[in-house]
Each structure stands twice: as structure tokens, then as C-alpha cells.
C-alpha positions as CSV (number, residue, x, y, z in Angstrom):
1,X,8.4,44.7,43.9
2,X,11.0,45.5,41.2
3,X,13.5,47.6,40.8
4,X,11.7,49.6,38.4
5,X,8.5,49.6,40.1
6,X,9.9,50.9,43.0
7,X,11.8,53.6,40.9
8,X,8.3,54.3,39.6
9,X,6.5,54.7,42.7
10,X,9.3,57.0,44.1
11,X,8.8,59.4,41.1
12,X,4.6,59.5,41.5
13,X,5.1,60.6,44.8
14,X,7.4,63.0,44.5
15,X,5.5,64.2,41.4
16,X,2.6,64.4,43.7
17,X,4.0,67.2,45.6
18,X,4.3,69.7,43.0
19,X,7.1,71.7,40.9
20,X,8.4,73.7,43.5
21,X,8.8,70.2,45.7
22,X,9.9,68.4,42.9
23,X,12.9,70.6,42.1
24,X,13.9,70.8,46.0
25,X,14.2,67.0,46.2
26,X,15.9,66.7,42.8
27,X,18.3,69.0,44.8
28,X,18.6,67.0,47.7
29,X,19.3,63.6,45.5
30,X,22.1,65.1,43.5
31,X,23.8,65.9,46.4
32,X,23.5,62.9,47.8
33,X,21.0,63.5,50.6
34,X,18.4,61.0,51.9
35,X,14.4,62.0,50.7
36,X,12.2,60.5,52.1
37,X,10.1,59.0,48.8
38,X,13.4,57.4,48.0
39,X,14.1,56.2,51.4
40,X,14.8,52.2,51.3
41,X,16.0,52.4,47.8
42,X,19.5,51.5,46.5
43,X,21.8,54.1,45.4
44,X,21.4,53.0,41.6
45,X,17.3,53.4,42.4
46,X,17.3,57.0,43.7
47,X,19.9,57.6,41.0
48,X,17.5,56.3,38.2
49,X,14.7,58.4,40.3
50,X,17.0,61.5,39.7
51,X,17.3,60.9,36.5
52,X,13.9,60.2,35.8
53,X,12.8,63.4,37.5
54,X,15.1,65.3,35.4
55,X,13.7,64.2,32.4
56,X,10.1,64.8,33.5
57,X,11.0,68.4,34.7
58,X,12.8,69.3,31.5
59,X,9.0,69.1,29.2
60,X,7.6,71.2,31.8
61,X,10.4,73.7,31.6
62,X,10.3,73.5,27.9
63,X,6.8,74.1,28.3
64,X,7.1,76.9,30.8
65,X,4.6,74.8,32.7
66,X,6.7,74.8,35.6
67,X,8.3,77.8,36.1
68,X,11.1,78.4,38.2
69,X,10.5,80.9,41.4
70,X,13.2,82.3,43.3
71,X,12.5,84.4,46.7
């Protein structure tokens, strides 16, 4: 499997999981923690997965699709 493929199949799954999930584990991979949809992948891939899930996140949020909840 490629590089990008297995970026690709990191994101899916943790698009899977929904908004809320999706913004903790964008959390967790700018801090530098270990997820485990990313686990087994270089640091350049969960970087690109970061990155990618960024990107995603920001046209729901321009959407207001995706709303952020605190509490």
C-alpha cells in the first residue's frame, strides 16, 4: 500500500467516527500523540492525515455542518 493510500484510509476512518471525534483526534495528532487510525504510519503520514483532516473540517465549519460543542 502507498503512502497516500494509507494516508487515505487513516482519514475514512477517522471520518467515520463523527465531528466531535474527528476534532478530538485532530487534537491529539497536533500534539504529537499516537491515535490509533494512524497507528503504523510515519510521522510525515499522520502529519499529511492532520492536514488533510484540517482541510476537510474547515468546509464543514464554513458550512456550520459541524458545529463546535463545548461542555
Amino acid at each position: 500500500m502507498s503512502e497516500s493510500e494509507r494516508v487515505s484510509e487513516a482519514v475514512e476512518q477517522i471520518c467515520a467516527t463523527g465531528c466531535s471525534q474527528v476534532r478530538v483526534v485532530m487534537a491529539a495528532l497536533a500534539a504529537g500523540e499516537e491515535v490509533a487510525e494512524a497507528a503504523g504510519l510515519s510521522g510525515a503520514e499522520r502529519h499529511a492525515v492532520l492536514v488533510e483532516l484540517q482541510n476537510i473540517m474547515a468546509v464543514y465549519d464554513a458550512a456550520g455542518s459541524c458545529p463546535v460543542r463545548f461542555g
